[in-house]
N, C-alpha and C positions, 0 to 999 in steps of 0.2 A: 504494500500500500504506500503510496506514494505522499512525502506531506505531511504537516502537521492534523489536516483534517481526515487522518483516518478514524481520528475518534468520534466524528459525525456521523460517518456510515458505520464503524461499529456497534455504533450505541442504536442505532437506527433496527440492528440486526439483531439484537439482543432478545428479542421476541421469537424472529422469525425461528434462530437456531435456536433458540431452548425449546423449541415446538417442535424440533424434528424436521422443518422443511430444510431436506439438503439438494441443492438443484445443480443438475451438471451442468458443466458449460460445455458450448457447440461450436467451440470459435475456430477456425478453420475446417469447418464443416462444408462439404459441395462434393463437386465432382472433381475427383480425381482424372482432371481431361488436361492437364497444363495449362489449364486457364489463372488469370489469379483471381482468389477469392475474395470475396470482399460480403460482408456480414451488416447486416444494419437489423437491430432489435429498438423496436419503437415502442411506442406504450399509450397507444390511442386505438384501440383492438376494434373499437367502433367505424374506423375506418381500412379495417383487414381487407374486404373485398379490393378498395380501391389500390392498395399496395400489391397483391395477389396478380393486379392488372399490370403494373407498373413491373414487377419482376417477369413476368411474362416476356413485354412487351421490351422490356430491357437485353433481356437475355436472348429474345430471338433477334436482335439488331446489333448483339456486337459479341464478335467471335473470340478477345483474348479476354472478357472478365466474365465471369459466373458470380453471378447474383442472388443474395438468399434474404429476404425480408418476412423476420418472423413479427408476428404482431399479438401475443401473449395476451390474456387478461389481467398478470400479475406481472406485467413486463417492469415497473417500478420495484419491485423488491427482489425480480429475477438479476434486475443490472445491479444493484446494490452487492446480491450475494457473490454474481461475477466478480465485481471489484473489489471485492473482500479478499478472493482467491487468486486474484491480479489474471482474470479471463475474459478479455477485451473482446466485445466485438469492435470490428473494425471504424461503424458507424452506429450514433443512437440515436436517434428521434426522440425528442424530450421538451416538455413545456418550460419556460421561463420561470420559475417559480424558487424556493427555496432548496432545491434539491440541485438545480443547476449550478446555486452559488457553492454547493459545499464541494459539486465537482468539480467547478474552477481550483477553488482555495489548496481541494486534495491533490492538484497537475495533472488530472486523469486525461484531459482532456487537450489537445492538443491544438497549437494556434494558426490560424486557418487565415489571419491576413493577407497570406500569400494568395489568398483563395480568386482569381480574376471575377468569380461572381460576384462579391460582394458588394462591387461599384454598383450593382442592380438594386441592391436591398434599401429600402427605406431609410433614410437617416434616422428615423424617428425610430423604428425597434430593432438599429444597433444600439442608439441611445441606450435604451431601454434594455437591455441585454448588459451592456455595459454596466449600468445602474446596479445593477441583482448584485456584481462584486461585492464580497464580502468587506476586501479592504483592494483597491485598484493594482490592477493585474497586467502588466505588458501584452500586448496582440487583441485577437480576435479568437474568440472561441465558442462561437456558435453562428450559424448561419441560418437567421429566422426563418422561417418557410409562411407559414399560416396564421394569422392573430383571430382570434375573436373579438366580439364587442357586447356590452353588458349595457343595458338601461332601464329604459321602460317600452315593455312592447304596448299595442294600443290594436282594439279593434277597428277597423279604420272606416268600414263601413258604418258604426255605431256613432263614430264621431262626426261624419259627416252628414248621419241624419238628424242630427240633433245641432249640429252646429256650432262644435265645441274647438275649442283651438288650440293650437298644440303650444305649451305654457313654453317661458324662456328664463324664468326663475322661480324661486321659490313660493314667493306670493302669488303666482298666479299659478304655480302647480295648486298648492291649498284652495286657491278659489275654484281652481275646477273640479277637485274632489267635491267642493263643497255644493256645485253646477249638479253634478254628477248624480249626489245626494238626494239634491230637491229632486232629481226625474226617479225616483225608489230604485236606483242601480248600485251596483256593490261599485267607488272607484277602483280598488285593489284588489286581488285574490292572492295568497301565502301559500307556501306548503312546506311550512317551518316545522312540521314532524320530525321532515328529513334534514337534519342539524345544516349539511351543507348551502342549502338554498337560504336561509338565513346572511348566508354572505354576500350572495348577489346585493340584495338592497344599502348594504351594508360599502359595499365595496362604492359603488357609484354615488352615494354622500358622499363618502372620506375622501375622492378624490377631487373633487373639488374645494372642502374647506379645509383641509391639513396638508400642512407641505408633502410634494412627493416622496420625499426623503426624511419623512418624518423618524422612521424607522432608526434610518442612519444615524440622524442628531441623538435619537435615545440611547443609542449605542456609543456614540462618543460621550455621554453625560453632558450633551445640549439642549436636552428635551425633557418631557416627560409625556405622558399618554391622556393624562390627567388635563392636563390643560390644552393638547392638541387635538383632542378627540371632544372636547364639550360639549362644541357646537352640531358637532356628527349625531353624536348620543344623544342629544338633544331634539332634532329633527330627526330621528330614527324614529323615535317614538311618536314622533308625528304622523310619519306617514304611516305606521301600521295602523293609527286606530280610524286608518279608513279602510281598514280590511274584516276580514271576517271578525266576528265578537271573539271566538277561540282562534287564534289563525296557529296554533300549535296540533289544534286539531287533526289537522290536513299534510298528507305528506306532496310530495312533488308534481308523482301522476296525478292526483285530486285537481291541484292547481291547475295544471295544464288541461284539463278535461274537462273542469271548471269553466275557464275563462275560451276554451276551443267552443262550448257550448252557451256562451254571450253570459255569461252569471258575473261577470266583471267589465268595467272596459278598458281599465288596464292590469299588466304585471312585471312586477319586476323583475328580470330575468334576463339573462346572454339568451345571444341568439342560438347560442345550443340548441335553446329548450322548442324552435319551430317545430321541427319533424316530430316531436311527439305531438302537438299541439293538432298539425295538419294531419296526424294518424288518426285524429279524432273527429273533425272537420277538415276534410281536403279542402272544403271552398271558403275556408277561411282567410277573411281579407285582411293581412297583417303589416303594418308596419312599425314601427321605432322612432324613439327620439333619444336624446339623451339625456340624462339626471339631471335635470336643474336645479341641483339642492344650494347653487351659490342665488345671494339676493341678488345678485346686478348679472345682468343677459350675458354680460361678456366674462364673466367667471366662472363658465362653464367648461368641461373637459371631458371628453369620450373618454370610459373606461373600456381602456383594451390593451391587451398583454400579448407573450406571443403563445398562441393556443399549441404549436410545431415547431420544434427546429431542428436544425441536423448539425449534431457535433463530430468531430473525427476524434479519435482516444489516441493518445499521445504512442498507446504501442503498435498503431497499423504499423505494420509493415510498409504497404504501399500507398502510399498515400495521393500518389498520381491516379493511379485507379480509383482510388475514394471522390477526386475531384470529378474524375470522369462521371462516376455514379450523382452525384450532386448536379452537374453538369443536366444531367438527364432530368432531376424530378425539377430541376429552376426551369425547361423549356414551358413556357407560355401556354399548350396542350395541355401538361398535366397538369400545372398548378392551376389551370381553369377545370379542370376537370376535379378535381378536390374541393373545389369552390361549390362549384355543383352538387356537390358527394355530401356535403359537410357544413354549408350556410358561411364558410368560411371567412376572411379579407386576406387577401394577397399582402405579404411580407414584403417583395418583388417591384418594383416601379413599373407599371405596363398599361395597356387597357384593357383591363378584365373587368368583365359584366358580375354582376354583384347581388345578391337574391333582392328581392323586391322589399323583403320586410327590413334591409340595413336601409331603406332609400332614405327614411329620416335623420339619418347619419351619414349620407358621403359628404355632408361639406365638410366635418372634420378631419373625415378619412383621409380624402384630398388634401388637405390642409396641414394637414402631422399633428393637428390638436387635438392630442390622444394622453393618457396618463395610464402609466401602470396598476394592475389591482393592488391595493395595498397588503391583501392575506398574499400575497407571492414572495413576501419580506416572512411573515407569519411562521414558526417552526410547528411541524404537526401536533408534536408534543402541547401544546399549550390548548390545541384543541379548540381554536378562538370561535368557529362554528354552535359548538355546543355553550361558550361563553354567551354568545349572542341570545342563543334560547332561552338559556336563565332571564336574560336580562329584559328579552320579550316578555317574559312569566312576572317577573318582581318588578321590573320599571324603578329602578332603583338607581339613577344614573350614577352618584357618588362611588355605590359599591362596584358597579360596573365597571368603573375607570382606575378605581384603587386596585382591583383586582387585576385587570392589564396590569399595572404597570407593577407589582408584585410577582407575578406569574412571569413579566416579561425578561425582571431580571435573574427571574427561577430557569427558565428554559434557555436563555439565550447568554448562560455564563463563559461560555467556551466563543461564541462571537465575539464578546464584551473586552475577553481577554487577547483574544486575537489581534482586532481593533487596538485595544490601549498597546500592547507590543508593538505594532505596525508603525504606532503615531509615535512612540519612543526611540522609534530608528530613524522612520522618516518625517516625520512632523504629520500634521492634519492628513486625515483621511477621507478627506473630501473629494 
């Protein structure tokens, strides 16, 4: 294990192994044809088909690499236990999130600025890629592919028989719940059963009223959660009590089958959540806007992260072949084709057609006025999901904040320490 951060993914696995899951690794796995191999293990199993096509279509178009894209259900704890045992796939498909930074911080991962694609990629989720460091890292070591985008979906149909307008801050989101109200329509539907969806609404406040980097400043001991998160906590609680009386009641599929069958007219949710919604009503007329939880119109910021990206592990072998394979899923075909598969946003600078329900979102898209989720800083351990649901149940905002930022410095002591090392050598870790 490479790094001071093997004791991230250790402690990560301390579950897994005391359970008995021992999983072998496949790394140099293919055909024995003298081709060279090259391996990418992803962890998005929901879009297995579309990769299935992609090695197909890879592997019948070029004669010296062999291709193998496994797409797992438990492909997050399967790369973990890999790199425990130092069993590299060549290539990994992985979200932006806190998992990414501990595989920077551990060297797993290997630096791809050499990469001639990357002049492609959006400035805004290199940024953003960039940001997740733990403590700032020389190179490039991910190649975004796919972002999602989180806000408020909207029946669009409902709103335009009624005559409702799509709000640009805060006060006039509230008045239209309150629009909403007077005609006996639920504005919101929830399915905060399910601890994870409690974040979406969660996510699209914070990124508008607390600094992007909020995280960061706490970790340097420039912050606290306490007074960065108030105004969040604050309006959280706002908008749920325009949802159902129990909105804990309700798990995910509830909401989305809910509000597919008009029982809401809006919810808050990434665009993930369409295809279930259109499994319920194909003819559902959907589209999005984003969170206007800041007062003033121009304080608003698309929540969106990178949902995909493809990193190379520092022990390929060949790494020319890995560009070649990257080479292939950047071509404008398939990364349209994933769009299609997956409600996606293009990483990628190009013109790719967009599903109909982001339409209330491409001027930001366009524009790179996007912000990262704030749970992608979040260690699992602290479990801030299920935090959120207490705090749906009690409405307790004091306890709620004190508790972050207790928990925060409980789970995140080995950053904290990292960090103050870093700024000891090198000054600010900014």
């Amino acid at each position: 294990m490479r790094g001071k951060s093997a004791r991230y993914l250790s402690a990560a696995l301390v579950v897994v192994m005391t359970g008995g899951l021992m999983l072998s690794g496949c790394s140099g796995s293919g055909e024995s044809s003298g081709k060279t191999e090259i391996e990418i293990l992803q962890y998005k199993p929901e879009a297995a088909t579309y990769f299935d096509q992609v090695e197909e279509q890879f592997n019948a178009t070029h004669d010296d690499i062999h291709l193998t894209i496994d797409s797992p259900n438990d492909a997050s704890t399967i790369m973990r236990t890999r790199f425990i045992r130092e069993d590299y796939p060549d290539i990994i498909g992985i979200g932006g999130d806190i998992n990414y930074s501990y595989y920077v911080d551990a060297e797993i991962l290997a630096d791809v600025s050499d990469y001639a694609g990357m002049a492609d990629i959006k400035d805004s989720y290199i940024d953003i890629a960039e940001a997740l460091e733990i403590v700032p890292a020389d190179g490039t070591y991910i190649v975004p592919y796919v972002a999602n985008a989180a806000g408020i979906l909207y029946n669009r149909d409902m709103f335009e028989e009624h005559g409702w307008e799509i709000p640009t801050n805060w006060g006039e989101l509230m008045s239209l719940c309150e629009e909403i109200k007077a005609e006996g329509i639920l504005p919101f539907y929830f399915g905060f059963r399910d601890t994870w969806t409690c974040l979406a609404p969660w996510n699209g406040i914070a990124v508008d009223l607390a600094p992007s980097d909020l995280c960061k400043q706490v970790n340097r001991g420039e912050a606290n959660f306490t007074e960065g998160y108030a105004e969040a906590a604050e309006k959280y609680l706002e908008l749920i009590s325009y949802g159902p009386e129990d909105p804990i009641a309700y798990g995910y599929n509830d909401a989305c089958t809910a509000f597919a069958r008009g029982e809401s007219a809006m919810y808050p949710i990434g665009s993930y959540a369409v295809p279930q919604i259109l499994s319920v009503n194909p003819e559902m007329n959907i589209d999005s806007f984003v969170m206007p939880a800041s007062d003033s119109s121009d304080g608003n910021t698309l929540n969106s992260g990178i949902d995909l990206g493809f990193a190379v592990t520092a022990d390929c072998p060949n790494k020319e072949a890995a560009y070649e394979v990257l080479d292939f899923l950047l071509e404008d075909e398939n990364i349209q084709a994933y769009i299609d598969d997956q409600n996606a946003v293009p990483c990628k600078e190009g013109d790719f057609e967009l599903a109909p329900m982001l339409d209330g979102m491409t001027e930001y898209i366009e524009s790179g006025n996007m912000t990262d989720y704030q749970d992608h800083y979040y260690p699992s351990e602290m479990a801030v999901d299920a935090q959120l649901q207490t705090f749906v149940i009690n409405k307790d905002v004091d306890a709620f904040l004190a508790k972050f930022d207790k928990d925060w410095l409980r789970y995140n002591r080995d950053i904290i320490r990292t960090v103050e090392e870093y700024e000891e050598e090198h000054g600010s870790a900014q």
